[in-house]
C-alpha positions as CSV (number, residue, x, y, z in Angstrom):
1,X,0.0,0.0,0.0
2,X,1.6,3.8,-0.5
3,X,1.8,5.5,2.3
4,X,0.2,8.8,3.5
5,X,1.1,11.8,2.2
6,X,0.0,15.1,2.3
7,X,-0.3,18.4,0.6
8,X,-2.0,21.7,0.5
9,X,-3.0,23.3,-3.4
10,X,-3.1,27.3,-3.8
11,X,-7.0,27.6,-5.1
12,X,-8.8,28.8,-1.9
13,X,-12.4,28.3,-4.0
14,X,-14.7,26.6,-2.1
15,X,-16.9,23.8,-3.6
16,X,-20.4,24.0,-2.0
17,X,-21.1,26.8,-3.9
18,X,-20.2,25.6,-7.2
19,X,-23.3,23.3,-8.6
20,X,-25.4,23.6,-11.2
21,X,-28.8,24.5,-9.6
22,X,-32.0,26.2,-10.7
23,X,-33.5,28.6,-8.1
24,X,-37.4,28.4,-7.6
25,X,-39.1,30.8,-6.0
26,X,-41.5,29.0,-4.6
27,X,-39.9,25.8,-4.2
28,X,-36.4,26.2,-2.2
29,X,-36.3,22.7,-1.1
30,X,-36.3,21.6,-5.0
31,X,-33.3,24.1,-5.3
32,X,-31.2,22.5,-2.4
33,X,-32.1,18.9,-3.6
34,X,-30.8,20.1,-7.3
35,X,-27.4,21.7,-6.2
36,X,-26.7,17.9,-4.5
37,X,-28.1,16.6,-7.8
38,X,-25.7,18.5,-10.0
39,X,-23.0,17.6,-8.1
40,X,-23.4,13.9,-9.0
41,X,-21.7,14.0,-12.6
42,X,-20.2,10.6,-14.5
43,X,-17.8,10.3,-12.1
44,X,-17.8,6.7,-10.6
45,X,-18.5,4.2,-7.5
46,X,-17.2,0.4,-6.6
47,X,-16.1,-1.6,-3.8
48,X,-12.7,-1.5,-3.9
49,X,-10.9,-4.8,-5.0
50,X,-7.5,-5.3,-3.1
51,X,-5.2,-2.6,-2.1
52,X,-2.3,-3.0,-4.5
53,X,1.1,-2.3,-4.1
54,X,2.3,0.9,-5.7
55,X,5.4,3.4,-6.0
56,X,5.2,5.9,-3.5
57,X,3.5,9.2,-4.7
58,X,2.5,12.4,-3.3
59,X,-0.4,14.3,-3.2
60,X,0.2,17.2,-5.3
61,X,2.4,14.8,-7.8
62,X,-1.3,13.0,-7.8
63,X,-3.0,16.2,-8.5
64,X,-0.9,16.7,-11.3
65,X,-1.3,13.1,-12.7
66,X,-5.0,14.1,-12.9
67,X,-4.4,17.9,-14.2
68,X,-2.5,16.1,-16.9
69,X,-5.0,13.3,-17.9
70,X,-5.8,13.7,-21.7
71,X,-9.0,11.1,-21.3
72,X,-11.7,11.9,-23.7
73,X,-12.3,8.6,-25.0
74,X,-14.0,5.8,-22.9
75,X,-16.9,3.6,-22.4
76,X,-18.3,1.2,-19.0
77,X,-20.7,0.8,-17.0
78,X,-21.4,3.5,-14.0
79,X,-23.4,2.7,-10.7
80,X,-24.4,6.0,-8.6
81,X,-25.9,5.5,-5.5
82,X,-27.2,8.9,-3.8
83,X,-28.5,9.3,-0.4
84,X,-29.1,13.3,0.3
85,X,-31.5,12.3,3.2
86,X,-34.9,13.7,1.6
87,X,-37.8,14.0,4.5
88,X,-40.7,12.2,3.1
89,X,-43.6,14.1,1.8
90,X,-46.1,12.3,2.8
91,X,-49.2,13.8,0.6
92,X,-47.1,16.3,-0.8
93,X,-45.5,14.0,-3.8
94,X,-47.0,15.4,-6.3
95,X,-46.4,19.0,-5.6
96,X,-42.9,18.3,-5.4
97,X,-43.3,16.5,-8.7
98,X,-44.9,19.5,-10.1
99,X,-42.2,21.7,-8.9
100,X,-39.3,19.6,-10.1
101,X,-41.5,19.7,-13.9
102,X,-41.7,23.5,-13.6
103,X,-38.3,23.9,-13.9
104,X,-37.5,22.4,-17.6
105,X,-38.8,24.7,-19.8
106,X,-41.5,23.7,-22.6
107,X,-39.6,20.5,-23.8
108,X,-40.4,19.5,-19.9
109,X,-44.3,20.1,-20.1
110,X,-44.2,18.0,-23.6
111,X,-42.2,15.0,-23.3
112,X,-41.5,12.5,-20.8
113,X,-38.2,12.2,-22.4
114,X,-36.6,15.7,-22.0
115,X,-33.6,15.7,-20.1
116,X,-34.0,18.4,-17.9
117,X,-36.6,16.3,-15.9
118,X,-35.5,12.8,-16.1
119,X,-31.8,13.3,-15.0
120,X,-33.1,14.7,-11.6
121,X,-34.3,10.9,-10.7
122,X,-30.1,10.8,-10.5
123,X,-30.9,12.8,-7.0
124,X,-31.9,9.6,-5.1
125,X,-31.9,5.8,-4.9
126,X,-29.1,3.8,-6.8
127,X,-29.0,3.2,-10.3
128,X,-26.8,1.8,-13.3
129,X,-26.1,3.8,-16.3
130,X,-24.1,3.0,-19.7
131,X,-21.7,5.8,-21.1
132,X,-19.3,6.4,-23.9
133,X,-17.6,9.4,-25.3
134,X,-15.6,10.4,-28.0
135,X,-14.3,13.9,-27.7
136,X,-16.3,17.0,-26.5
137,X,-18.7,16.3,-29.6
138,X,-19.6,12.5,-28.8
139,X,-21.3,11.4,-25.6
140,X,-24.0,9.1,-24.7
141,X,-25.9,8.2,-21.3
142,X,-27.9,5.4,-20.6
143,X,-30.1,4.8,-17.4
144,X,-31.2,0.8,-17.0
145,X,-34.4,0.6,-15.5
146,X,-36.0,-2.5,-14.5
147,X,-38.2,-2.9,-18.0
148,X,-37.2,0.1,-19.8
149,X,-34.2,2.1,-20.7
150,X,-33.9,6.2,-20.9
151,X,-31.2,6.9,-23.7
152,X,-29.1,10.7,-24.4
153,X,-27.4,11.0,-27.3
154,X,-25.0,13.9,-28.1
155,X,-23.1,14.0,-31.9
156,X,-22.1,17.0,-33.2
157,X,-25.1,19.5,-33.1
158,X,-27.7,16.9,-32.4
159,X,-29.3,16.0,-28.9
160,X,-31.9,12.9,-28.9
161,X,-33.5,11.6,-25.6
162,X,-35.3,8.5,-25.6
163,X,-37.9,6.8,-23.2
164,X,-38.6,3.6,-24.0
165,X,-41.2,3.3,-21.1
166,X,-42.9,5.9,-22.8
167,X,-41.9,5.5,-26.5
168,X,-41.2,9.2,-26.3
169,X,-38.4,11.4,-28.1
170,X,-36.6,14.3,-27.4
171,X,-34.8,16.2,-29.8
172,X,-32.9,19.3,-29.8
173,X,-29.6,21.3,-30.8
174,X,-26.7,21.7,-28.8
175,X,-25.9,25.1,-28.8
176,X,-22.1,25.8,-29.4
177,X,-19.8,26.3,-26.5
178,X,-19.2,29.8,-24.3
179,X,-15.7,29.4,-25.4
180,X,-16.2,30.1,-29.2
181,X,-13.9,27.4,-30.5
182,X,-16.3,25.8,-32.6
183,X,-17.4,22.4,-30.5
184,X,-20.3,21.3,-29.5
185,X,-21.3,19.8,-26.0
186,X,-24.0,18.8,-24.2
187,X,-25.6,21.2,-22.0
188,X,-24.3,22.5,-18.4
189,X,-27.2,20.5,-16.6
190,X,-26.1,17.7,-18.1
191,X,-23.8,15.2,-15.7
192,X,-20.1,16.2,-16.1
193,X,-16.9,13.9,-17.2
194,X,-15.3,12.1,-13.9
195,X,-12.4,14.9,-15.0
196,X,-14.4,17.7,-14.8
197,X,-16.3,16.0,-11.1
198,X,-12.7,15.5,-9.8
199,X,-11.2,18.9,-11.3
200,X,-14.0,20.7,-9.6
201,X,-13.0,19.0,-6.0
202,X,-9.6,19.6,-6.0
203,X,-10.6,23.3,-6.8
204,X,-12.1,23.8,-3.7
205,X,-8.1,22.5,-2.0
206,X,-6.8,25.4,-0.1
207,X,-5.5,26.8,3.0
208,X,-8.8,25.2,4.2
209,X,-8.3,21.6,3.0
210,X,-6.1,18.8,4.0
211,X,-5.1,16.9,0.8
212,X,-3.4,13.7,1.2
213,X,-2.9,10.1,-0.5
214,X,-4.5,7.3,1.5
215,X,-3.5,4.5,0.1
216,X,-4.3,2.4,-2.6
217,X,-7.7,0.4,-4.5
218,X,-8.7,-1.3,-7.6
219,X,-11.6,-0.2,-9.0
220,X,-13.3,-1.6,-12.3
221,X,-10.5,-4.1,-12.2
222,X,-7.8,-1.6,-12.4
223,X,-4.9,-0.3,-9.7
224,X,-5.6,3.1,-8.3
225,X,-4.1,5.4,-5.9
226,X,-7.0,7.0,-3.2
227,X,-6.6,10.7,-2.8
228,X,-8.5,11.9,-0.2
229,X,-9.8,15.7,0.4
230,X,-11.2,17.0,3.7
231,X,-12.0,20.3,5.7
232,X,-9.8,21.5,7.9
233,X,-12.6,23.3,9.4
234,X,-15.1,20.9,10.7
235,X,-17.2,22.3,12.7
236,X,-19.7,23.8,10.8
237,X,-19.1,21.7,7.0
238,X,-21.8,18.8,5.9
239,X,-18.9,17.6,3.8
240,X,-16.7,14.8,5.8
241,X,-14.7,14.1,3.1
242,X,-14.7,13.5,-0.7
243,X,-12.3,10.6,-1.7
244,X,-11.4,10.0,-5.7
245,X,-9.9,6.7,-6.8
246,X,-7.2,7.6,-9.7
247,X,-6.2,5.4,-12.3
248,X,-2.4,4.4,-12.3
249,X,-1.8,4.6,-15.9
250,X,-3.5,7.3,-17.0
251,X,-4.3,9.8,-14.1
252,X,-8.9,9.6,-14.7
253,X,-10.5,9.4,-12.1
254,X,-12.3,6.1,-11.4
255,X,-14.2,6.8,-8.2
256,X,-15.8,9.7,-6.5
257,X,-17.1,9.2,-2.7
258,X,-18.5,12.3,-0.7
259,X,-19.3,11.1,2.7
260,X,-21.0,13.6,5.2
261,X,-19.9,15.1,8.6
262,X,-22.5,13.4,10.1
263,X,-21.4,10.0,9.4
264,X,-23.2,7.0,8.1
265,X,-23.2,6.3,4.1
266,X,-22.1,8.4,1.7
267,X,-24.3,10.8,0.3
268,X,-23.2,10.2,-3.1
269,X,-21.2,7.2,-4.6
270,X,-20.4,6.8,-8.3
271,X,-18.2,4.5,-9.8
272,X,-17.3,2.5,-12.8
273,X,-18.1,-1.6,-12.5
274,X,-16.7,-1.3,-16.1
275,X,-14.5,0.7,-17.8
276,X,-12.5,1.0,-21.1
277,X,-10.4,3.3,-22.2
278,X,-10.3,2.7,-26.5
279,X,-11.9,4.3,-29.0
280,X,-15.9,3.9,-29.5
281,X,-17.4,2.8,-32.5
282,X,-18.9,5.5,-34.0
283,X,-22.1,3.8,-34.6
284,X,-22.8,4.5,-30.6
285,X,-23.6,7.8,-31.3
286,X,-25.8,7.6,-34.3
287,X,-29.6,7.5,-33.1
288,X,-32.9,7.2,-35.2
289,X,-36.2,7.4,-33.4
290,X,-38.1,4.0,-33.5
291,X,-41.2,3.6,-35.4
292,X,-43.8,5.0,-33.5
293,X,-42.6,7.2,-30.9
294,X,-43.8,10.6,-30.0
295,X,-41.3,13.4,-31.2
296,X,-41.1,16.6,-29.2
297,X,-38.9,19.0,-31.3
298,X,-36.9,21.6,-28.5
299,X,-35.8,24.6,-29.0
300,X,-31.8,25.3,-29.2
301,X,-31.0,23.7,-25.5
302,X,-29.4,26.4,-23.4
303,X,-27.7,26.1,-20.7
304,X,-29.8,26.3,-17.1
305,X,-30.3,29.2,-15.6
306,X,-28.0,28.6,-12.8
307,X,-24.1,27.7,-14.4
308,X,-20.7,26.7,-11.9
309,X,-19.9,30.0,-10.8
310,X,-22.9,31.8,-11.3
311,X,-25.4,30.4,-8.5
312,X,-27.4,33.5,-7.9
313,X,-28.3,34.8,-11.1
314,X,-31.8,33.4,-10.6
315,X,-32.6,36.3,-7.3
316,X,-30.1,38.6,-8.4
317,X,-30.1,39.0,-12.6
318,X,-26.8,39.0,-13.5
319,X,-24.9,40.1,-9.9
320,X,-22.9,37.8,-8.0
321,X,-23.8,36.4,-5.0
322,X,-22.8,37.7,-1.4
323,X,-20.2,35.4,0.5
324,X,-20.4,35.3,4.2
325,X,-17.5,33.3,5.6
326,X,-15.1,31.6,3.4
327,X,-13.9,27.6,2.3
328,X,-16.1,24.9,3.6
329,X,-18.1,27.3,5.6
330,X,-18.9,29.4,3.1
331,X,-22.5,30.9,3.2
332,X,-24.3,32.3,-0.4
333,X,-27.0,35.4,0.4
334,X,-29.3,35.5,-2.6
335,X,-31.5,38.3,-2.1
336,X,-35.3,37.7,-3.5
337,X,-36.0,38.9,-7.1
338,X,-37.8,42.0,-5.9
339,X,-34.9,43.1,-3.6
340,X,-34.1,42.3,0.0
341,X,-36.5,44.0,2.4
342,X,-39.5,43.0,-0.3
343,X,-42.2,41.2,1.1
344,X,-40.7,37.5,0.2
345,X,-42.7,34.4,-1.2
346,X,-42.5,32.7,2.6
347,X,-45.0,35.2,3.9
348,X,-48.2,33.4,4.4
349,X,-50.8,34.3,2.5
350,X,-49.1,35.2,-0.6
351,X,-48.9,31.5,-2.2
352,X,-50.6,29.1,-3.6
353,X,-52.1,26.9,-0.5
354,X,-50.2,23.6,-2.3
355,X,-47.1,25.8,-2.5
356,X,-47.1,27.2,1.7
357,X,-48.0,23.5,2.4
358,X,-45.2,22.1,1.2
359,X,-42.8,24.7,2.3
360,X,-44.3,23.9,5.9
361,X,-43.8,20.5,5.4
362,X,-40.1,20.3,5.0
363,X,-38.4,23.7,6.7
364,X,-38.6,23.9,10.4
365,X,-39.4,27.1,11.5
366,X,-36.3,29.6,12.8
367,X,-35.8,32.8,14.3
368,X,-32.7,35.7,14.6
369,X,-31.9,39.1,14.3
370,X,-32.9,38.4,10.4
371,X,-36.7,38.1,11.4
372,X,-38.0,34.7,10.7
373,X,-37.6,31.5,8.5
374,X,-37.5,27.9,7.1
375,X,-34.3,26.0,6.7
376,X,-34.4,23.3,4.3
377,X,-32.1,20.5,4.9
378,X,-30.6,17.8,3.1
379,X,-27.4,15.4,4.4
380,X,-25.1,17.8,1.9
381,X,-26.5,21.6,1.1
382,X,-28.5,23.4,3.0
383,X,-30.8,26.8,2.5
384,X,-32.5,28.9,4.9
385,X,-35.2,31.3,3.5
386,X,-36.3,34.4,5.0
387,X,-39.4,35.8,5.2
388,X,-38.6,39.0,3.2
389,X,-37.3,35.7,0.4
390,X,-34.2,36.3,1.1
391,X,-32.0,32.6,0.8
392,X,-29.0,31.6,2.6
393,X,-27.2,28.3,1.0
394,X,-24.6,26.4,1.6
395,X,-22.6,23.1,2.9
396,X,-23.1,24.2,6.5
397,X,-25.1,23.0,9.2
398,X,-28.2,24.9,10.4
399,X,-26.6,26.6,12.8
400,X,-24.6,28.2,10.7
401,X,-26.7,29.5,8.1
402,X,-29.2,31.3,11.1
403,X,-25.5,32.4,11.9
404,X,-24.8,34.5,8.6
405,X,-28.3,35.4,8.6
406,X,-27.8,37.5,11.9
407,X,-24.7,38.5,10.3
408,X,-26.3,39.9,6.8
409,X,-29.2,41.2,8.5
């Protein structure tokens, strides 16, 4: 087995607050359950296999092994298992349903194979998906379901869903990439490479993180070296620590774990069972709809509203967000569309009944110097809306959100 090792990177960025998230107004607890969704990605999960024996490395030559992976081309078999620690809703299913729907745009509302709603079944359970990808321009996700199979196919400018449960098709085209250099990708809600999962992890390393390498593991019948990323403050962070399997040869990462402060199972484990690192055929990324099924045409598919790095835009238009605190205890303030100090979407009476329900239903009730409030919790990210709609998010405990509440206010 190597030995430990450990090492601190220079990015001081902290990770909670990346994500890819929609913020609905009237649905917070949807928000919080979509940050941990988007941070599941195609990174991977497996019990390990052996510890082999392996030269000594460190961590910072590991993070380099993984900065300097050239992987685009691969295909397996990926099992995620997510446990964000959902409260059950009882009654309430269906207005959760209905708020998770809202927030896919028309190709949502029209087809049963839009992507925008079925990837957020990712957010929960366990379940084994297919991938491949050749490139930037070539990728292709498959969920197995127990009787049917839900199918994404990115080529070029084309992007097919397909339900076979439903014998429905989504179509649409990718739109070309912020960067301008003339490739096409699939959209930001869309899961992310394991090297884009990983890359955005070891981000969040700073003066705030212990880094180390803890050992060794095979995964998907392959040797890997275990680096392993925690806060060094501990007190107030959900996150326990994320650990990522690397691949010996060429530096991808095999396996990501995020396990919570709390203890208990990880929140969210995604692996490969299966993985190959050669060339697809192209014929995996052609797709023609079968004979029969429905064929909802979508408009060019943007990106969601909510990108890495831009988490507030939905409350406050093109602004960045407030920061209180800083690394693992950062808190995001994102003040209500109207402004903070506007009467906010938590006061009663000015909802739907369904809407103040389910609110009720999942936030427990809080007071401070900010007034009053709901915090929404999950095992990973947390939000605490005010009653002026004012929302405080982050990978902190409740405390610490009614904390930088008081603080803002």
């Amino acid at each position: 087995m190597a030995p430990k090792d450990s090492a601190q990177t220079t990015d001081d960025d902290m990770g909670p607050g990346a994500g890819r998230r929609k913020a609905a107004r009237y649905a917070v607890p949807v928000a919080v359950a979509g940050v941990a969704a988007a941070t599941i990605g195609l990174v991977p999960a497996l019990a390990a296999q052996g510890e082999p024996e392996l030269p000594k490395i460190s961590a910072q030559q590991l993070i380099e092994k993984i900065a300097a992976s050239g992987t685009e081309q691969l295909s397996g078999s990926v099992k995620i298992t997510t446990d964000l620690g959902l409260p059950s809703l009882g009654g309430l299913d269906g207005a959760a349903g209905g708020a998770f729907a809202s927030g896919g745009g028309e190709g949502a509302r029209g087809s049963s194979a839009d992507p925008n709603a079925k990837l957020m079944e990712l957010s929960s359970g366990t379940h084994t998906l297919r991938v491949a990808a050749d490139g930037p321009g070539k990728q292709r996700v498959s969920i197995l379901e127990d009787a049917a199979e839900y199918s994404l196919v990115h080529n070029g400018d084309e992007l097919w869903a397909y339900d076979s449960a439903s014998n429905e098709v989504y179509h649409a085209t990718a739109p070309k990439d912020a960067a301008g250099d003339g490739k096409q990708r699939l959209p930001r809600d869309m899961p992310a490479t394991p090297q884009e999962f990983a890359a955005q992890a070891i981000k969040a390393a700073g003066d705030t993180t212990s880094v180390s390498v803890d050992g060794t593991s095979r995964v998907a019948g392959r040797d890997a070296y275990q680096l392993l990323i925690k806060p060094r403050q501990a007190a107030d962070s959900t996150v326990g620590s994320i650990r990522i399997a690397v691949d010996v040869k060429t530096g991808t990462p095999l396996k990501f774990t995020l396990s919570p402060s709390s203890g208990g199972k990880a929140v969210v484990d995604v692996g490969f069972t299966k993985v190959s690192f050669a060339k697809p055929a192209a014929a995996t990324f052609d797709f023609e709809p079968p004979r029969g099924a429905k064929v909802t045409r979508g408009a060019e598919h943007k990106a969601p509203e909510i990108a890495p790095g831009d988490d507030a835009k939905g409350f406050r238009g093109a602004n960045e967000p407030k920061v209180i605190g800083e690394g693992w205890n950062a808190v995001y303030e994102l003040a209500s569309p109207e402004g903070k100090g506007s009467p906010g979407p938590a006061k009663a009476g000015e909802m739907p009944q369904d809407a103040q329900k389910f609110l009720d239903a999942l936030g427990d009730k809080v007071t401070g110097k900010f007034g009053t409030g709901r915090v929404f919790q999950t095992r990973l990210v947390n939000a605490l809306m005010t009653e002026d709609g004012t929302v405080y998010v982050g990978a902190v405990t409740r405390d610490a959100l009614v904390r930088a509440a008081n603080q803002a206010g």
